[in-house]
N, C-alpha and C positions, 0 to 999 in steps of 0.2 A: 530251386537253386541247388539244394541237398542233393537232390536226384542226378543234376546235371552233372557236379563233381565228383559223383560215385560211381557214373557211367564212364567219365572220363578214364578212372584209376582202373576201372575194370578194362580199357581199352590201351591206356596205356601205365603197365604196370610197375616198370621199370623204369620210366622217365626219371632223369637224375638232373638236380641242380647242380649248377659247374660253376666255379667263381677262379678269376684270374686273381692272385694274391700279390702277383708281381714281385721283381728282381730282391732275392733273398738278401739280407743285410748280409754286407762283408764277401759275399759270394756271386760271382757271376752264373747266377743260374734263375730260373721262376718257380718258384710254387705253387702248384695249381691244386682244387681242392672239387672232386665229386661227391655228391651227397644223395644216396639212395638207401629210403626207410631208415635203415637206424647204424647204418652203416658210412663212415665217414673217409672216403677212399684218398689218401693224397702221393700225385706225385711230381718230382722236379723234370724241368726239361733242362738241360746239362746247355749253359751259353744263354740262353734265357731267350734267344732272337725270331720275335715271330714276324719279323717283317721280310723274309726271306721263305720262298717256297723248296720245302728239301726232301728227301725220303726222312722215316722213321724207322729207328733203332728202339723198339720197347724192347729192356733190358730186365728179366724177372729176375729176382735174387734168391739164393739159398733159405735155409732155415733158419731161424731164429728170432728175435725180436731186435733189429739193428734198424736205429734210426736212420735217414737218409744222410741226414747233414751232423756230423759231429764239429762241438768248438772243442779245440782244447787250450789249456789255459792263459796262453798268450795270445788268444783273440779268434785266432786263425779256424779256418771253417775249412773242412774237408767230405766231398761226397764219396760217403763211407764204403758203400759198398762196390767200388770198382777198380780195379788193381791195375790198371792200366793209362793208357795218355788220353783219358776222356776229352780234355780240351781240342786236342789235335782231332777226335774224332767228329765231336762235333763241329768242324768248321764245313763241314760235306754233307752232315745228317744230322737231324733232331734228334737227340739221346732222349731218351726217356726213363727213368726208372721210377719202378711202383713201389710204395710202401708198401712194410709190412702194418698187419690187420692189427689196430689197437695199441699201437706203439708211436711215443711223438714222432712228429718230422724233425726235429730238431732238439739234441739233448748235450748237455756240455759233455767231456767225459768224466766227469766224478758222477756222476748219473750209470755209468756202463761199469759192466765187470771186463776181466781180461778178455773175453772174447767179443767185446765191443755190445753186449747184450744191454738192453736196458731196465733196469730193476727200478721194483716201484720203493726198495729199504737201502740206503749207502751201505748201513750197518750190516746188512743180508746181501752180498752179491748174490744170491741163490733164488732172490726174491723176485720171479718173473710172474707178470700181472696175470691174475687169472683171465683176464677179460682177455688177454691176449692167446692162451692156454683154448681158449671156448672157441675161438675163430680160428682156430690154427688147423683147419683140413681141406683139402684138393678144392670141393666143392666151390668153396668161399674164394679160395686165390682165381680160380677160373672165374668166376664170375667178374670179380674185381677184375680182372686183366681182359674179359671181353668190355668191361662198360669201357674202358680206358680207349681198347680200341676201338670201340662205338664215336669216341668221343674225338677221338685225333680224326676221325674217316671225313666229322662233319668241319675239321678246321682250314679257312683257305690261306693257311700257311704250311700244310700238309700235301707232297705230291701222295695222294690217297692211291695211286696204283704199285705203290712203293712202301706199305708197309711189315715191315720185317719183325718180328719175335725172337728174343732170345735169350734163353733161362740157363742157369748153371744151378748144378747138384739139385734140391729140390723145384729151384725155379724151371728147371728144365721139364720136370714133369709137367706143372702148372702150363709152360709154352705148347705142349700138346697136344693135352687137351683143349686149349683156346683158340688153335689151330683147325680142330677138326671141325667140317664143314662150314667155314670160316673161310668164305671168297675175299675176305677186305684182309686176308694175310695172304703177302707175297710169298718172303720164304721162311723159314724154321730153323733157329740153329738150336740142338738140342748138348747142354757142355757138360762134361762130369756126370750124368744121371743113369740112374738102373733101371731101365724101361720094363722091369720083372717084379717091382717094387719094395717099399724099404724093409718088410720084413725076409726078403729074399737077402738084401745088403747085410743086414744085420747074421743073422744066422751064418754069411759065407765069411764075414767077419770073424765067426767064431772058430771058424775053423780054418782059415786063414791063418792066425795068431797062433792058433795049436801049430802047424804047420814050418810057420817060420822060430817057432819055440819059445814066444815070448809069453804064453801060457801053456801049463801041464793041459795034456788031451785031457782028461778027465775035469777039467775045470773049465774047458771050452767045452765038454760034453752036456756039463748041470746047467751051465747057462743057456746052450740048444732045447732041453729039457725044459726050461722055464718059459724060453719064448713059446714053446707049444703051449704051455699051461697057459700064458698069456691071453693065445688066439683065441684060446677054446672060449675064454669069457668075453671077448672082442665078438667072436661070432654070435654068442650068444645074447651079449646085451650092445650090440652096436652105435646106441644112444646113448650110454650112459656118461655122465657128464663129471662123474667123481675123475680126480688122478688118480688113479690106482698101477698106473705102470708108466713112470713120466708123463705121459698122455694122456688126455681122454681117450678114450674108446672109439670115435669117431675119427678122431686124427689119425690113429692103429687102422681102421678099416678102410678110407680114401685114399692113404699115401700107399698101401699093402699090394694093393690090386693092379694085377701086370696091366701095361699099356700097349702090346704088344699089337693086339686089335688096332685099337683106336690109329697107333702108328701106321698099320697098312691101309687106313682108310684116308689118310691125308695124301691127295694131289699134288701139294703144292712141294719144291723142294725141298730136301731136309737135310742138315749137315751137324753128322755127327762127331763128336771131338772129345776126349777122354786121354787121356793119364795111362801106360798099360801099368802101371804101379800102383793103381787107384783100384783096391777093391770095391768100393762103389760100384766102379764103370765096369768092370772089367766084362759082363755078362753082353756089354755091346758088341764085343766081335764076334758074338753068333747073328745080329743083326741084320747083316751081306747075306745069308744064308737062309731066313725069313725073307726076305726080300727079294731075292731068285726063286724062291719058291713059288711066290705070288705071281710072278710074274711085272714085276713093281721095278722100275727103275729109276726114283725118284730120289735114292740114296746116294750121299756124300761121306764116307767114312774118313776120320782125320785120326790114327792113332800117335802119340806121343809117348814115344822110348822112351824108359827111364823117368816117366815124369808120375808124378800123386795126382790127388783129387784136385790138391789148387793151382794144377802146373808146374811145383817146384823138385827138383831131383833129391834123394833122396842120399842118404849117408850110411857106409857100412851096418848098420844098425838097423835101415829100412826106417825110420826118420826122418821130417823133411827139413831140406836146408835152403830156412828162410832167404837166405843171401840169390838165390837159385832161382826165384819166380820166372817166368814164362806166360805170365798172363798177355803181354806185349804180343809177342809171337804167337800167342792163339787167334786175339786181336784179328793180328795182318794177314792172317790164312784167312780166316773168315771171310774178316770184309775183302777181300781178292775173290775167294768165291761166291761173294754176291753181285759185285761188279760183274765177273766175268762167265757166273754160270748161265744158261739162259733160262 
């Protein structure tokens, strides 16, 4: 019998438990839960209705450790990380959104610092779980987000020729790679992401800030200077698991490396959408240009005047004004061109 089960896991390696946890208290949505080796994947479907067959919206999220579902103190339950009319969206498609790696589904917010993050100390907003620090590279999100779509391909509440991906700032990278050679992904929307990777972001940062004079050049210089120091022990010990620069070393190596490749190897459509005020993004309007090269026309470019990394326009100062968002109208371009691209 030993042998039987051993031969099985060798054949099927990745087979993951799935369990329906059903309609979330207080919130019209479900919680569903994958379980592969020692990894515990969970994500909400937005409206909860699987008795309806719809296309799928998997929705990857940025960085951080942001639980899916926040309460705050008067009872009230909000799916945290979507800036827009999810309910309206979901009455046409299955919303989907993936947790992040090691962080609960559900945290009050006296549990979260100001950036909705989740700490494991009240006392220490600063206190994010290392466990969550050790999972936090491309690798791990790809994965997670192919089982996810593994999992929606095998549901018959899913139109399975209709599944769509779509990540913003880091989740955009993660929708990429999950994309490539990936027939069970329709289309691709890739929002706010540097497809040259984050030590490109960071570094154009610094010289950005020199630039608009909110730092002395020579103080955007030491800190260019450092991210080199940085690499050099990144390349050199790529596994190492200490924090020694915010990050492990791993999470510095996965998120670093252009996607540039991987981009021209995907078929299916891609629709790119960015900020021109978003140093992040801003490295995507050479994209149209890679992509005529190739001979590749499978590009959607969306750029947004005047707008930042989370859609919102900015203030004399190049600050953004929260009052301002634009996640809506990124929204309705979008889904317009997945209805009507072919």
């Amino acid at each position: 019998m030993k042998k039987i089960i051993f031969f099985l896991y060798l054949l099927f390696p990745l087979a993951l438990w799935s369990q329906d946890l059903g309609i979330v208290n207080g919130l019209d949505s479900r919680h569903f839960q994958l379980k592969k080796s020692k990894d515990t994947i969970d994500f909400i479907l937005v409206n909860g209705r699987i008795d309806t067959i719809k296309p799928v919206l998997i929705f990857c999220q940025g960085s951080t450790p942001v639980p899916l579902v926040i309460q705050f103190p008067d009872g009230e339950k909000t799916v945290s990380v979507l800036s827009f009319n999810y309910r309206e969206l979901a009455k046409n498609y299955h919303l989907v959104v993936i947790s992040m790696p090691k962080t609960p589904f559900e945290a009050k917010t006296e549990h979260l610092n100001k950036l909705n993050m989740y700490v494991t100390d009240t006392a220490n907003l600063d206190s994010i779980d290392p466990r969550y620090l050790a999972a936090n590279y491309l690798e791990n999100y790809v994965s997670r987000a192919k089982a996810i779509v593994n999992f929606l391909y095998k549901q018959k509440w899913v139109n399975k020729r209709r599944i769509i991906l779509l990540g913003h700032s880091q989740g955009a990278k993660v929708s990429i790679e999950a994309a490539v050679n990936n027939r069970k992904v329709y289309k691709l929307g890739f929002l706010s992401g540097n497809p040259f990777g984050r030590l490109d972001q960071y570094i154009r940062l610094e010289r950005y800030l020199s630039i608009i004079g909110k730092k002395q050049p020579g103080e955007s210089q030491a800190m260019i200077n450092q991210y080199y120091e940085v690499w050099k022990d990144v390349v050199k010990n790529p596994k190492r698991k200490e924090v020694l620069h915010g990050d492990p070393n791993l999470m510095w190596k996965s998120f670093s490396s252009s996607q540039l490749e991987d981009l021209l190897k995907i078929k299916t459509p891609i629709y790119v959408a960015y900020g021109t005020e978003d140093f992040k993004a801003v490295m995507c309007d050479l994209l149209p240009i890679h992509f005529i090269s190739a001979g590749k026309t499978n590009l959607t470019l969306k750029p947004y005047v005047g707008l930042e990394h989370n859609f919102m326009e900015i203030d004399k100062n190049r600050d953004p004004i929260y009052e301002t968002m634009h996640w809506q109208d990124v929204m309705d371009d979008f889904i317009k061109w997945v209805e009507t691209m072919p």
